[in-house]
C-alpha positions in Angstrom: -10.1 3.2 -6.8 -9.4 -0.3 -8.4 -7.8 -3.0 -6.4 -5.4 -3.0 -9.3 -4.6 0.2 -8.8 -4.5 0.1 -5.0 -1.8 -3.4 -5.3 0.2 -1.4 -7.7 0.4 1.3 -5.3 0.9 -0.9 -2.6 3.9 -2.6 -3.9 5.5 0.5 -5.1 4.9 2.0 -1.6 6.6 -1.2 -0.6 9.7 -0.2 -1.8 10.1 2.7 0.0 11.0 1.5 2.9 13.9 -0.2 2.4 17.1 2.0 2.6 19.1 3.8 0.0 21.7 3.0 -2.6 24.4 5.6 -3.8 25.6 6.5 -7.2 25.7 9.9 -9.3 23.3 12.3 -8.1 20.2 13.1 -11.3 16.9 15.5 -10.0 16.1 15.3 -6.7 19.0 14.6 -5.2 18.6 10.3 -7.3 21.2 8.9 -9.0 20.0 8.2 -12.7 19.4 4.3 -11.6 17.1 6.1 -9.2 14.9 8.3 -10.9 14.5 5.5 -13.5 13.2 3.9 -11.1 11.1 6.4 -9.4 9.4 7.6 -12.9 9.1 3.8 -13.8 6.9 3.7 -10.6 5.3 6.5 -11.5 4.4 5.6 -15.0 3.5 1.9 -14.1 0.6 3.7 -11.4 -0.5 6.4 -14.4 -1.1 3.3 -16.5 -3.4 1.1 -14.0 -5.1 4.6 -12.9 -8.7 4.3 -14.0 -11.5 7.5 -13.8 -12.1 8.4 -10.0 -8.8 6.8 -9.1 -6.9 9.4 -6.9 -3.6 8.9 -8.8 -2.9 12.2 -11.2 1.0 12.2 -12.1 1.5 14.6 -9.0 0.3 11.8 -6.7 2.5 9.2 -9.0 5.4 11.1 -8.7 5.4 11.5 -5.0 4.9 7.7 -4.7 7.8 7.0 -6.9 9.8 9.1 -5.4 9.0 8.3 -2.0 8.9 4.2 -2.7 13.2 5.1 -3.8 13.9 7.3 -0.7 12.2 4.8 1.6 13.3 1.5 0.3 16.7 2.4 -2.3 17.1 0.4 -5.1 18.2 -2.9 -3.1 14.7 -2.6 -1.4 12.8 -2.5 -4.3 14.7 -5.7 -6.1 14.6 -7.6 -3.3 10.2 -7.1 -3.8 10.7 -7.5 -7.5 10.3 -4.2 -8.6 12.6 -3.0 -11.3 12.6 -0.4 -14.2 11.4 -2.9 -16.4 9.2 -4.4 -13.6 7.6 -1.7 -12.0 4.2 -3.1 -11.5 4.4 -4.8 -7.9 2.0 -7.0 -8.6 2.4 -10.6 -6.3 5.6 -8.8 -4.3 2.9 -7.3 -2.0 2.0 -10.7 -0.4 5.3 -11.4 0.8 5.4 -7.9 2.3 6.5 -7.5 5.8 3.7 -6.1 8.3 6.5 -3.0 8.3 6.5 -2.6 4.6 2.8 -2.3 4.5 2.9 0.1 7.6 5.2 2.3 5.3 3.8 1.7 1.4 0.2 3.0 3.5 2.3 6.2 5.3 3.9 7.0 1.9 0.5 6.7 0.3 -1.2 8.7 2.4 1.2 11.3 2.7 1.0 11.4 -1.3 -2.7 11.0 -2.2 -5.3 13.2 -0.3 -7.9 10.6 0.1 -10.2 12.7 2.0 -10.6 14.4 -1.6 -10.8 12.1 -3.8 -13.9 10.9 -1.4 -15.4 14.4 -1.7 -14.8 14.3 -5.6 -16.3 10.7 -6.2 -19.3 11.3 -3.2 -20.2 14.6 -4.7 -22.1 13.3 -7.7 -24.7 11.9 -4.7 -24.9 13.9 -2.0 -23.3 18.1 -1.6 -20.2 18.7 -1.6 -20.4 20.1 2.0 -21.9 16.8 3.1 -19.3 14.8 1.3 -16.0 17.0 2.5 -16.9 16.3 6.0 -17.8 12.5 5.3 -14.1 12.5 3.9 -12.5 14.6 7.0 -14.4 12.8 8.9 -12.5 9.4 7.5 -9.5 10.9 8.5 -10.0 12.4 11.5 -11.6 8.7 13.0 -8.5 7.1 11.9 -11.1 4.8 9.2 -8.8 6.1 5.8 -6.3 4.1 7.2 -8.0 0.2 7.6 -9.3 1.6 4.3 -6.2 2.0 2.3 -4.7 -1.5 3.9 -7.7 -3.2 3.0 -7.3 -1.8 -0.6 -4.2 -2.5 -0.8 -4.5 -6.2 0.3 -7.1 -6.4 -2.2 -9.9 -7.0 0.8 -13.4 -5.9 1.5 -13.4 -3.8 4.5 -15.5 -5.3 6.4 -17.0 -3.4 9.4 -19.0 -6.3 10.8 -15.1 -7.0 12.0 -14.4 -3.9 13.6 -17.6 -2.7 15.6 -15.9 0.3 17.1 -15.0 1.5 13.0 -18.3 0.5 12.2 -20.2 2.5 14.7 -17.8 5.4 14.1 -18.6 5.3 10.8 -22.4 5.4 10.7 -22.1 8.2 13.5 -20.1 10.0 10.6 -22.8 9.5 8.0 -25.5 10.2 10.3 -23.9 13.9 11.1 -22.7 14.3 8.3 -25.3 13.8 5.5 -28.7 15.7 5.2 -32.2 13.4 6.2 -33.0 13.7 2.2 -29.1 12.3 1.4 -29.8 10.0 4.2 -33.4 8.7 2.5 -31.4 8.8 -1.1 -28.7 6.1 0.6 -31.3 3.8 2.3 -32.8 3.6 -1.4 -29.4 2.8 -3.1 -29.1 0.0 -0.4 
């Protein structure tokens, strides 16, 4: 996934958590002010979505429409995101540590990560391998650092972390075949 794509996702995240605004009630239970919003949202991630990224229009939508219920439409001003404004872009850096908590909850309840790991990795190693590489991501608690670190537009950096980083290699070394393993060390 592009760091593009992971800061726009970020910053419409951002907006979900935020509080709510009134008005007359559209799909879903959203004023019209609010599902313009939530499909601006939506359409601003389905543009910056490249090949591999994990963002189909279901995945969109839920963000959309989770960054309105979470934030309202005063939340999402107040980080600069409007219908003609939907792309985040800077907002994220004045985010609060709270907003990030929730743009990364709201993201990961929308995009199975774990998946689009299994769908990217599978080109290299079998699918088997790579489904429990990805469950194995979210079972260590490492999707999460990596979806912040995305979204802040960082390297995640394991040197930094050595508990992630030896949970990590302990996930590739169960998890991939001694041939995958040999294949890796050459890609290095």
């Amino acid at each position: 996934m592009t760091r593009i794509a992971c800061a726009a996702l970020a910053f419409a995240l951002i907006a979900s958590a935020c509080g709510d605004s009134g008005g007359t009630e559209g799909g879903d239970g959203f004023s019209a002010a609010e599902q313009a919003l939530s499909e601006a949202i939506r359409d601003s991630i389905l543009e910056d979505a490249e090949p591999g990224d994990p963002f189909g229009t279901q995945e969109a939508t839920c963000i959309g429409d989770e960054a309105v219920k979470q934030f309202g439409i005063d939340g999402l001003l107040e980080l600069g995101i409007t219908t003609e404004s939907p792309d985040p872009g800077d907002a994220f850096d004045g985010a609060t540590d709270e907003q990030v908590d929730t743009v990364i909850d709201v993201t990961l309840g929308c995009v199975d990560f774990a998946k689009a790991f299994v769908e990217a990795a599978a080109g290299g190693i079998s699918e088997e391998s790579a489904q429990c590489l990805g469950d194995g991501l979210e079972n260590e608690g490492l999707l999460r650092p990596l979806v912040k670190a995305g979204f802040q537009d960082e390297e995640f950096d394991l040197a930094d972390d050595p508990d992630s980083a030896e949970r990590f290699f302990a996930l590739i070394v169960e998890c991939l075949s001694a041939e995958e393993l040999v294949r890796l060390g050459e890609q290095s």
